[in-house]
PyMOL CGO cylinders between C-alpha atoms (Angstrom):
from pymol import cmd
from pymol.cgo import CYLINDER

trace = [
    CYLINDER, -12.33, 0.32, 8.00, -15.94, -0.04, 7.15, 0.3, 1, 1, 1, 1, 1, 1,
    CYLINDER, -15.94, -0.04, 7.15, -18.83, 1.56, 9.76, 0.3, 1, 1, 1, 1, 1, 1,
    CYLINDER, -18.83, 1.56, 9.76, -19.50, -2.15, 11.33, 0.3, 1, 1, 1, 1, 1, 1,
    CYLINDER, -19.50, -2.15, 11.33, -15.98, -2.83, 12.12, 0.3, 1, 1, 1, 1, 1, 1,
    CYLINDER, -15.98, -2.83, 12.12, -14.91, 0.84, 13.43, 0.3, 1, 1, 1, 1, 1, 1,
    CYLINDER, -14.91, 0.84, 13.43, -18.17, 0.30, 16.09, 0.3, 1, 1, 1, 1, 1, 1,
    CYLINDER, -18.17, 0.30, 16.09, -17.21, -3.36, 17.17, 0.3, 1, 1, 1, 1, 1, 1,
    CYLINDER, -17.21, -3.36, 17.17, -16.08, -2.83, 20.92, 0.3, 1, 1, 1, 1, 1, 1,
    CYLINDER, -16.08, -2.83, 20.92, -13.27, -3.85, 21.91, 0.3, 1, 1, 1, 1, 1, 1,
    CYLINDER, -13.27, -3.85, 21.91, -12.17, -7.32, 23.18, 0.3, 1, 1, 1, 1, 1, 1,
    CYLINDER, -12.17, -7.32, 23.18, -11.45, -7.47, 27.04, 0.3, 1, 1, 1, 1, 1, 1,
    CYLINDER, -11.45, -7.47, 27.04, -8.29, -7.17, 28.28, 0.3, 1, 1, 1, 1, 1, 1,
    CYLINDER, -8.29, -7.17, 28.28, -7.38, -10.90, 29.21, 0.3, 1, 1, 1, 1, 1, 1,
    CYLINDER, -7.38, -10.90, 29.21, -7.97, -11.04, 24.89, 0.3, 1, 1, 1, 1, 1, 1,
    CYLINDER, -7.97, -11.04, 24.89, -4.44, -9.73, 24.99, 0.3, 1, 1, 1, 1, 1, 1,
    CYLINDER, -4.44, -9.73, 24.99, -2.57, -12.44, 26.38, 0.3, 1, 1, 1, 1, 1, 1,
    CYLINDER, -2.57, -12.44, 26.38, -4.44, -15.57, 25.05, 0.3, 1, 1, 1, 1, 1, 1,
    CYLINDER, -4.44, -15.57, 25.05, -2.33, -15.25, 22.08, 0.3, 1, 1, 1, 1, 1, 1,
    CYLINDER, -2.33, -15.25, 22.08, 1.24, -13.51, 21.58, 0.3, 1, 1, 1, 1, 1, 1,
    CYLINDER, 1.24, -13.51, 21.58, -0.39, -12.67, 18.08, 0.3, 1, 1, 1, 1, 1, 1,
    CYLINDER, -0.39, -12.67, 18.08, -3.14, -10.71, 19.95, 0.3, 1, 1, 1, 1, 1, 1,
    CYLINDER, -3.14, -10.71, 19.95, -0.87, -8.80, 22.21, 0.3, 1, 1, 1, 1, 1, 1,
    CYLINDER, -0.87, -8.80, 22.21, 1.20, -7.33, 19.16, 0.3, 1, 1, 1, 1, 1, 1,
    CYLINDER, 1.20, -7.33, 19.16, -1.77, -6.92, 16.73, 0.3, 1, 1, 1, 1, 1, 1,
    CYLINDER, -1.77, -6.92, 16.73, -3.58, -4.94, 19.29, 0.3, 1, 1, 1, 1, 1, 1,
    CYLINDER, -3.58, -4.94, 19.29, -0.98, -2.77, 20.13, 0.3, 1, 1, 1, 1, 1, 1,
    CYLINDER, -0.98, -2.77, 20.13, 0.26, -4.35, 23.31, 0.3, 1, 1, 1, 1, 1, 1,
    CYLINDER, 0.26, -4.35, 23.31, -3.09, -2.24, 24.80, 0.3, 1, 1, 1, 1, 1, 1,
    CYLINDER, -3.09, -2.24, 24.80, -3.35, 0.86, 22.88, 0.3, 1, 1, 1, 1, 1, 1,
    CYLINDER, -3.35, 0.86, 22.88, -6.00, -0.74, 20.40, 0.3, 1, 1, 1, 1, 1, 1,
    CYLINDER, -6.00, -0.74, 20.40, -8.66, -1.64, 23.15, 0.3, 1, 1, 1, 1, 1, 1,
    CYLINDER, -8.66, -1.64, 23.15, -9.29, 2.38, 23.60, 0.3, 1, 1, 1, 1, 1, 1,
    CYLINDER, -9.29, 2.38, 23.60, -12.67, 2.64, 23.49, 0.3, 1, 1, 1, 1, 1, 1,
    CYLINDER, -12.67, 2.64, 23.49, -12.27, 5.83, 21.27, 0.3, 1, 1, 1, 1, 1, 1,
    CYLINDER, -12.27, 5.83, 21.27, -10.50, 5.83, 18.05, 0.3, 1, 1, 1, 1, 1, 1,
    CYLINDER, -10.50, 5.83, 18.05, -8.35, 2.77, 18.43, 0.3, 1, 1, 1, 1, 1, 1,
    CYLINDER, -8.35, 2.77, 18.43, -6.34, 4.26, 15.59, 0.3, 1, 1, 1, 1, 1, 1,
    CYLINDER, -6.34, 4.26, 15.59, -5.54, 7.00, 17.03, 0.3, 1, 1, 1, 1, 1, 1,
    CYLINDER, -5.54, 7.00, 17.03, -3.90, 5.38, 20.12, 0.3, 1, 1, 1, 1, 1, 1,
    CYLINDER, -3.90, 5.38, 20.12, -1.99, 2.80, 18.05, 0.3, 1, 1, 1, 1, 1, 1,
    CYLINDER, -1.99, 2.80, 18.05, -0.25, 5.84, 16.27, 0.3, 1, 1, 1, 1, 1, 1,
    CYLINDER, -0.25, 5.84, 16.27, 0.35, 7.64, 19.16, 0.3, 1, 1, 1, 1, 1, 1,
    CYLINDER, 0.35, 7.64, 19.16, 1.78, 4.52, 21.06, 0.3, 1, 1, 1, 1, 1, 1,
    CYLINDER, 1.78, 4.52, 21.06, 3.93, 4.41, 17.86, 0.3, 1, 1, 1, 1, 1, 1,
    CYLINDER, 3.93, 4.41, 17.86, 4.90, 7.45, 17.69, 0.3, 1, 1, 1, 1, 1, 1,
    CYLINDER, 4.90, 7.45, 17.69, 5.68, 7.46, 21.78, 0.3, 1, 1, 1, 1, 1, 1,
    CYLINDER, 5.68, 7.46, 21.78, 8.08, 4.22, 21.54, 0.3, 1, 1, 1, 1, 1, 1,
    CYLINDER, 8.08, 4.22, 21.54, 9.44, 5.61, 18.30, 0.3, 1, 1, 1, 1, 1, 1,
    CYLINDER, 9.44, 5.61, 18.30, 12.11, 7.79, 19.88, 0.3, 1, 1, 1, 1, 1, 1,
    CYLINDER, 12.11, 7.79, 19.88, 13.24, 4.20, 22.16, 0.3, 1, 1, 1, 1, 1, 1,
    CYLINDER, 13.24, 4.20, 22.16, 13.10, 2.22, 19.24, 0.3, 1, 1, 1, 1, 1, 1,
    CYLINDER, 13.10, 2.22, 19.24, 14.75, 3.68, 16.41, 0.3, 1, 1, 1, 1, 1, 1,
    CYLINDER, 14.75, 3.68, 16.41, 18.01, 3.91, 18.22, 0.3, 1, 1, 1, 1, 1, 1,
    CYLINDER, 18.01, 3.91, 18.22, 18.27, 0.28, 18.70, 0.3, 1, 1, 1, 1, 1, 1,
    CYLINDER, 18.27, 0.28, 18.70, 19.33, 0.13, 15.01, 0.3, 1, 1, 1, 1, 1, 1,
    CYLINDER, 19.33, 0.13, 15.01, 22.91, 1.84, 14.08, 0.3, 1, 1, 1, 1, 1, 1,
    CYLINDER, 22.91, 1.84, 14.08, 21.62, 2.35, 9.95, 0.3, 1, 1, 1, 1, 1, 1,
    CYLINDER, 21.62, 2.35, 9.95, 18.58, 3.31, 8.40, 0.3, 1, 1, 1, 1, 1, 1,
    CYLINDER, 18.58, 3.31, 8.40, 19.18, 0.18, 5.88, 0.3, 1, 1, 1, 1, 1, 1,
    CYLINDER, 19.18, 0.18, 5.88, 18.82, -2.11, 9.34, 0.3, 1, 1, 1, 1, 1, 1,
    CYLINDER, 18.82, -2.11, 9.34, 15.94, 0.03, 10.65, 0.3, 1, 1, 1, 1, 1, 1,
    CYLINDER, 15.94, 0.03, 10.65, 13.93, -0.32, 7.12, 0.3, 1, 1, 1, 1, 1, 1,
    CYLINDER, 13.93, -0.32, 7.12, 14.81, -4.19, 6.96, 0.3, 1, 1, 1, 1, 1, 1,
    CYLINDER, 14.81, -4.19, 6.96, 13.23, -4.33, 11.05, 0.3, 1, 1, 1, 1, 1, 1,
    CYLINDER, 13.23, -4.33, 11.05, 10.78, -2.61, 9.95, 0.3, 1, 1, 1, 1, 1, 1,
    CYLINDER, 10.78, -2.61, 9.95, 9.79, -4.89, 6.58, 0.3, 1, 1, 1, 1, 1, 1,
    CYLINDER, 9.79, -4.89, 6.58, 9.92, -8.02, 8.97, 0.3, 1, 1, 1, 1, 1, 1,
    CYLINDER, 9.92, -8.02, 8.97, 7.54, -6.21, 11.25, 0.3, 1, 1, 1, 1, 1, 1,
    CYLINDER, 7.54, -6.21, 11.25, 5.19, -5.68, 8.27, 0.3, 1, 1, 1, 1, 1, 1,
    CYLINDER, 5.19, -5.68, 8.27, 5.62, -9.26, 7.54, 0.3, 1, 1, 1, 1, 1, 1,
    CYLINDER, 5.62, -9.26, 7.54, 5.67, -9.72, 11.12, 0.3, 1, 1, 1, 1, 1, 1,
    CYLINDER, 5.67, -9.72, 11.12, 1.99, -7.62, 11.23, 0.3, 1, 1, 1, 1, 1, 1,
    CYLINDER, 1.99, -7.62, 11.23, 0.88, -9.79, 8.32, 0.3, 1, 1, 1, 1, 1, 1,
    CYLINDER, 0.88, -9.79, 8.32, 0.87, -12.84, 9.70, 0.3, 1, 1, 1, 1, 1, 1,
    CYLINDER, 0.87, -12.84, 9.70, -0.61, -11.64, 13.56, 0.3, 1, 1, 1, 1, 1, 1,
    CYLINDER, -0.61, -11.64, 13.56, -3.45, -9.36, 12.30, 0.3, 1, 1, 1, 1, 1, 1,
    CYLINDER, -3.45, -9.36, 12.30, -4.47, -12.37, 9.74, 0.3, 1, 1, 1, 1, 1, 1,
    CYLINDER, -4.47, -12.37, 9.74, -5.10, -13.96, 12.81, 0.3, 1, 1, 1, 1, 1, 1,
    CYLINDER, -5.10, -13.96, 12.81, -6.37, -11.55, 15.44, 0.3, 1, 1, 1, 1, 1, 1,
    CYLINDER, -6.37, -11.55, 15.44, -9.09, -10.51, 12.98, 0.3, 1, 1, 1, 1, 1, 1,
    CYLINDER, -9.09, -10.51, 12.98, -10.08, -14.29, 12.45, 0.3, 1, 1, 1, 1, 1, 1,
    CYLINDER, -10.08, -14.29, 12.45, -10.32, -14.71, 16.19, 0.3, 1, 1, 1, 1, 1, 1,
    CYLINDER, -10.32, -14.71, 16.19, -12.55, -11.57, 16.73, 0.3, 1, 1, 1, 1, 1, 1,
    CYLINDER, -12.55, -11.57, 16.73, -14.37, -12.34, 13.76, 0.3, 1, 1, 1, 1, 1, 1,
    CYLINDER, -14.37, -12.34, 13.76, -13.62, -9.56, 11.70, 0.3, 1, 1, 1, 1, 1, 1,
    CYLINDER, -13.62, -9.56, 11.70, -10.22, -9.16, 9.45, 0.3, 1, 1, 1, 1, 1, 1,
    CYLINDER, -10.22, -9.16, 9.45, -9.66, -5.44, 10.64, 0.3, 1, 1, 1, 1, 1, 1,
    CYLINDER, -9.66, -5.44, 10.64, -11.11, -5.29, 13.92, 0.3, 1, 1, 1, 1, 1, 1,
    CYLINDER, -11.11, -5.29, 13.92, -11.03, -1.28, 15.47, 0.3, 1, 1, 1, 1, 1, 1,
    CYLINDER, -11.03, -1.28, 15.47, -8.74, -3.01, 18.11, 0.3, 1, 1, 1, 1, 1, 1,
    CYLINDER, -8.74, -3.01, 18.11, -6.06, -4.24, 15.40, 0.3, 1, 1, 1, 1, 1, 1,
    CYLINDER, -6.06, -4.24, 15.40, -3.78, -1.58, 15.48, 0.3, 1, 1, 1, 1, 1, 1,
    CYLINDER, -3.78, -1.58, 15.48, -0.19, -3.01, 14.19, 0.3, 1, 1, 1, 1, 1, 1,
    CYLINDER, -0.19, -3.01, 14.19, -0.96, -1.71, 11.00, 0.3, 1, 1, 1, 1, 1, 1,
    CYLINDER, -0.96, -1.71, 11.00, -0.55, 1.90, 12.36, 0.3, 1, 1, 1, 1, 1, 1,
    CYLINDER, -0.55, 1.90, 12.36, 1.71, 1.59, 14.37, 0.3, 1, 1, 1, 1, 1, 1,
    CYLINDER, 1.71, 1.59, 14.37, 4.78, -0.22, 11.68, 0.3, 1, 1, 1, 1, 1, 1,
    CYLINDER, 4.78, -0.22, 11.68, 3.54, 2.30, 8.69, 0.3, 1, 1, 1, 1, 1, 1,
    CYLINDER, 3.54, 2.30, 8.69, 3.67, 5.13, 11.06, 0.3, 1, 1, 1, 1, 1, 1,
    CYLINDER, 3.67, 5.13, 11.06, 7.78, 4.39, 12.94, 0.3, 1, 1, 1, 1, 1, 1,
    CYLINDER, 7.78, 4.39, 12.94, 8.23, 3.88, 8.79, 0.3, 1, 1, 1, 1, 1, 1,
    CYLINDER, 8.23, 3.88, 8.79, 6.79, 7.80, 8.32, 0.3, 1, 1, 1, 1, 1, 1,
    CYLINDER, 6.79, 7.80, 8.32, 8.47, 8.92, 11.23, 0.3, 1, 1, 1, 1, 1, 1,
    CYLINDER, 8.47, 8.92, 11.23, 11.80, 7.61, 9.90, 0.3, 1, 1, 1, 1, 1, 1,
    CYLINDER, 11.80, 7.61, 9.90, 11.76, 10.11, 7.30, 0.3, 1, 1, 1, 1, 1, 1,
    CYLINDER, 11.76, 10.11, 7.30, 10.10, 13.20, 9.20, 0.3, 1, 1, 1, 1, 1, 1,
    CYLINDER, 10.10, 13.20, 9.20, 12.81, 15.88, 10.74, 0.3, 1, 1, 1, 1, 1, 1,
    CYLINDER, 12.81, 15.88, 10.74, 13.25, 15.31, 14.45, 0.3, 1, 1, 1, 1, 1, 1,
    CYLINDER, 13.25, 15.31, 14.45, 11.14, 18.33, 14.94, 0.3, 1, 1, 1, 1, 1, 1,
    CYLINDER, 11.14, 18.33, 14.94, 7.91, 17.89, 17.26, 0.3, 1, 1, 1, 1, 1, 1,
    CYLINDER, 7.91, 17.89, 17.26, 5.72, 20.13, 14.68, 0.3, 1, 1, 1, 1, 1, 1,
    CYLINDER, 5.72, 20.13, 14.68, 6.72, 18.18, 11.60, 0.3, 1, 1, 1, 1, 1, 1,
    CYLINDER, 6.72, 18.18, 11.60, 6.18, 14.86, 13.71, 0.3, 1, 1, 1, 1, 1, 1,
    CYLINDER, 6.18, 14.86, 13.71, 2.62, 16.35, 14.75, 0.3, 1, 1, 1, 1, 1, 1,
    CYLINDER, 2.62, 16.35, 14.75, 1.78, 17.48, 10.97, 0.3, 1, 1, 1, 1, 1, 1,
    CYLINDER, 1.78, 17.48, 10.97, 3.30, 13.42, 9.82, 0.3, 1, 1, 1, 1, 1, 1,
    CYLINDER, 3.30, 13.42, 9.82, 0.61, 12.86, 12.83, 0.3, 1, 1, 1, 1, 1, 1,
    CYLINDER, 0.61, 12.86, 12.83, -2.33, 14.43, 11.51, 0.3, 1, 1, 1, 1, 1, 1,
    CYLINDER, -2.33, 14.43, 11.51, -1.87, 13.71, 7.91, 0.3, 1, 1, 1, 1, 1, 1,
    CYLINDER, -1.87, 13.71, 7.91, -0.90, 10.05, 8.61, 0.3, 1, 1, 1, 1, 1, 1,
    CYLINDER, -0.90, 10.05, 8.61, -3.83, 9.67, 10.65, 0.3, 1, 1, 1, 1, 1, 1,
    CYLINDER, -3.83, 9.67, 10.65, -6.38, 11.98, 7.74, 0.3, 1, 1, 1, 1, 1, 1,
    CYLINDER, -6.38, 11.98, 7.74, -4.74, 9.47, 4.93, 0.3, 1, 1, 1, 1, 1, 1,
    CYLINDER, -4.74, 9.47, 4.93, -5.39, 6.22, 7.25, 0.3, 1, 1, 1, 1, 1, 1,
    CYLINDER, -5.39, 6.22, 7.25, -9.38, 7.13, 7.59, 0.3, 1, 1, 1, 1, 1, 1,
    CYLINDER, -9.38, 7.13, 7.59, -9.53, 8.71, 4.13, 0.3, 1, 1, 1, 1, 1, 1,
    CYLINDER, -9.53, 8.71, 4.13, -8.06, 5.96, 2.18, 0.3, 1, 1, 1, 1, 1, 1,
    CYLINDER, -8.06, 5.96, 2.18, -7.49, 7.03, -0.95, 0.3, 1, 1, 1, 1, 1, 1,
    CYLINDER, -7.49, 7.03, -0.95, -6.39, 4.74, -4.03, 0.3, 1, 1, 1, 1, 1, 1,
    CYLINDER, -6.39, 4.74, -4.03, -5.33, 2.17, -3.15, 0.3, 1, 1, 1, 1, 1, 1,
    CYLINDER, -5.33, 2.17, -3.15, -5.91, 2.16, 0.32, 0.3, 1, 1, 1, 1, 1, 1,
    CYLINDER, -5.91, 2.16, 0.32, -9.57, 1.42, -0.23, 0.3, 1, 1, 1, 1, 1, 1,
    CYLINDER, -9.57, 1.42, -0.23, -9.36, -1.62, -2.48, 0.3, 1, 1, 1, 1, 1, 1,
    CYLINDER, -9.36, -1.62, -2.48, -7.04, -3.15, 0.24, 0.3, 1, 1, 1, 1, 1, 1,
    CYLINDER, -7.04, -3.15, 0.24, -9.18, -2.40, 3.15, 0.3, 1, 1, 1, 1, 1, 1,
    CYLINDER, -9.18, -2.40, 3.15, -12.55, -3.26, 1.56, 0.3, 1, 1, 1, 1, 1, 1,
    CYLINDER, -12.55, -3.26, 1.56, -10.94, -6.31, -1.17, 0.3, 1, 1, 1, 1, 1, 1,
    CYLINDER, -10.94, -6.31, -1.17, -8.57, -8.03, 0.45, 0.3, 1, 1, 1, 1, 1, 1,
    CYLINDER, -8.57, -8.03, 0.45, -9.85, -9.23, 3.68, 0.3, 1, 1, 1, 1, 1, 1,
    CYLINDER, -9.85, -9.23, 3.68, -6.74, -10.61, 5.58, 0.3, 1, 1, 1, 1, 1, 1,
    CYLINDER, -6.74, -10.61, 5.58, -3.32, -9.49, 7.68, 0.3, 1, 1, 1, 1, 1, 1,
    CYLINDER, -3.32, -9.49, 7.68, -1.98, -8.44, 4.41, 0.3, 1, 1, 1, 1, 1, 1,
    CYLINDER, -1.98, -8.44, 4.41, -4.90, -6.26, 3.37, 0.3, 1, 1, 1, 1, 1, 1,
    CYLINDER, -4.90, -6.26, 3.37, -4.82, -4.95, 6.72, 0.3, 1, 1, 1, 1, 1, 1,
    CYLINDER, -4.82, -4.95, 6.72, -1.63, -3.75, 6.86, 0.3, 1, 1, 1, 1, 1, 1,
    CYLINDER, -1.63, -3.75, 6.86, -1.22, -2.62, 2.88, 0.3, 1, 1, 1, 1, 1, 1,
    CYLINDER, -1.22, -2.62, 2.88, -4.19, -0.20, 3.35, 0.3, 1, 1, 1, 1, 1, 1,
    CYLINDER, -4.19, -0.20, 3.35, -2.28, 1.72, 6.33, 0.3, 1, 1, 1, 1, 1, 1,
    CYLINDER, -2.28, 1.72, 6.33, 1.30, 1.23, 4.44, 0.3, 1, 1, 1, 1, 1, 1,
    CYLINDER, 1.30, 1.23, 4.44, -0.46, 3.64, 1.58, 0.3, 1, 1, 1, 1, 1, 1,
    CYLINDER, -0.46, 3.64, 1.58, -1.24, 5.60, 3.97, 0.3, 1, 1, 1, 1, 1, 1,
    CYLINDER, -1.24, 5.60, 3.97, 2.05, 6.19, 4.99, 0.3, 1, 1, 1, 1, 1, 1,
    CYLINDER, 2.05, 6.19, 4.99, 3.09, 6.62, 1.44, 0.3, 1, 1, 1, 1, 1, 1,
    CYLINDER, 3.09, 6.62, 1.44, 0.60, 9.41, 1.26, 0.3, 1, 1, 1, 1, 1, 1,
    CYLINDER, 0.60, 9.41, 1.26, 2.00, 11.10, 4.18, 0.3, 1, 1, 1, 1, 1, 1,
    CYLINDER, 2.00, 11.10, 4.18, 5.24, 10.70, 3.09, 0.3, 1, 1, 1, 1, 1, 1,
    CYLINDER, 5.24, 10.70, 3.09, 4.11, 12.61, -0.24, 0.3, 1, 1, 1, 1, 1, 1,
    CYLINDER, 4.11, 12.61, -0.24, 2.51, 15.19, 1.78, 0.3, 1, 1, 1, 1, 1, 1,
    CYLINDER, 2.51, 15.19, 1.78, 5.15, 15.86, 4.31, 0.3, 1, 1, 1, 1, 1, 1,
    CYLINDER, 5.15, 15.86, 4.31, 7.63, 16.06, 1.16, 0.3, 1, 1, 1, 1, 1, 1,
    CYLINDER, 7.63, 16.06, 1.16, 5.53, 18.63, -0.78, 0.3, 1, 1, 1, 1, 1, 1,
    CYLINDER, 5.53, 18.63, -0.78, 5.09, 20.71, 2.66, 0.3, 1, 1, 1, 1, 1, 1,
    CYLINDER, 5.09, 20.71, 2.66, 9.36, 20.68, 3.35, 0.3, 1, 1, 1, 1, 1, 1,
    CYLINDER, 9.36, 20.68, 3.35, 9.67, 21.78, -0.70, 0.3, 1, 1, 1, 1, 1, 1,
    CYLINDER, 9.67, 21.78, -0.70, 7.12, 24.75, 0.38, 0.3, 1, 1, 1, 1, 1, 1,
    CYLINDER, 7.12, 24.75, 0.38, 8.71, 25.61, 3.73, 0.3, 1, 1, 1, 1, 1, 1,
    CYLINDER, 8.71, 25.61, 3.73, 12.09, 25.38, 1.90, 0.3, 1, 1, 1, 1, 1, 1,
    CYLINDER, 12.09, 25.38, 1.90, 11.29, 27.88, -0.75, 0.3, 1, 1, 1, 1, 1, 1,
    CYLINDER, 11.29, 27.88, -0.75, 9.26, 30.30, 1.64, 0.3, 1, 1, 1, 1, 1, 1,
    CYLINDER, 9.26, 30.30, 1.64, 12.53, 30.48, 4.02, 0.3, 1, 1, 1, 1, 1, 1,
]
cmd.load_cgo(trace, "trace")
């Protein structure tokens, strides 16, 4: 997310339920926080994670929800960000909030590893490393949008991985 675009305030409230698309691409709320938008939408994922996940009996069903909520996230960011004017408004938050259940699907039930996936999910979504970049400043639609924060998660994932392997070997 570029300077211009983190700054933009947020729409009002009523923004929300003009469109169905606007409600789920803002985070059903938790993008219009005033400070870091971002943030919020990962900790609103990460807080309806533990009421979600159980709706699915397999991780194979959970990772197929989850691919038609990135497609899902695709199509409603393309066009909240065309009706606020910019493609990944600060407000726009599905793209944290899919990447980071998909994280959290793979991070021990354990509320420190969940805080580190937190924290490193959340330094790899601002940091955007390659890839991440060329989405978020190249590709200027709902797929961009959400592929920059999907890397992101792939990142963490990495990281969390390497830091088990360490904790593993030092236990």
């Amino acid at each position: 997310m570029t300077l211009a675009m983190a700054k933009a305030p947020p729409p009002p409230l009523g923004f929300l339920f003009t469109d169905p698309a606007h409600l789920i691409a803002c985070g059903f709320g938790s993008g219009l926080s005033r400070f870091a938008p971002g943030t919020a939408g990962t900790a609103f994922a990460w807080a309806c994670y533990p009421l979600l996940r159980p709706l699915f009996t397999t991780d194979l069903l959970f990772l197929a929800a989850l691919a038609v909520m990135f497609v899902l996230g695709v199509i409603v960011c393309d066009i909240t960000g065309r009706h606020l004017g910019v493609s990944d408004h600060g407000s726009i938050v599905w793209d944290e909030i899919v990447p980071f259940w998909l994280v959290l699907m793979f991070t021990p039930a354990d509320l420190a590893w969940q805080l580190m996936a937190f924290l490193i999910f959340r330094f790899f979504d601002i940091v955007k490393p390659p890839p991440a970049r060329w989405f978020d400043t190249q590709v200027k639609n709902g797929f961009g949008v959400m592929m920059d924060d999907l890397v992101a998660a792939g990142y963490t994932l990495l990281a969390l991985a390497a830091l088990k392997n360490i904790a593993d070997h030092l236990l």
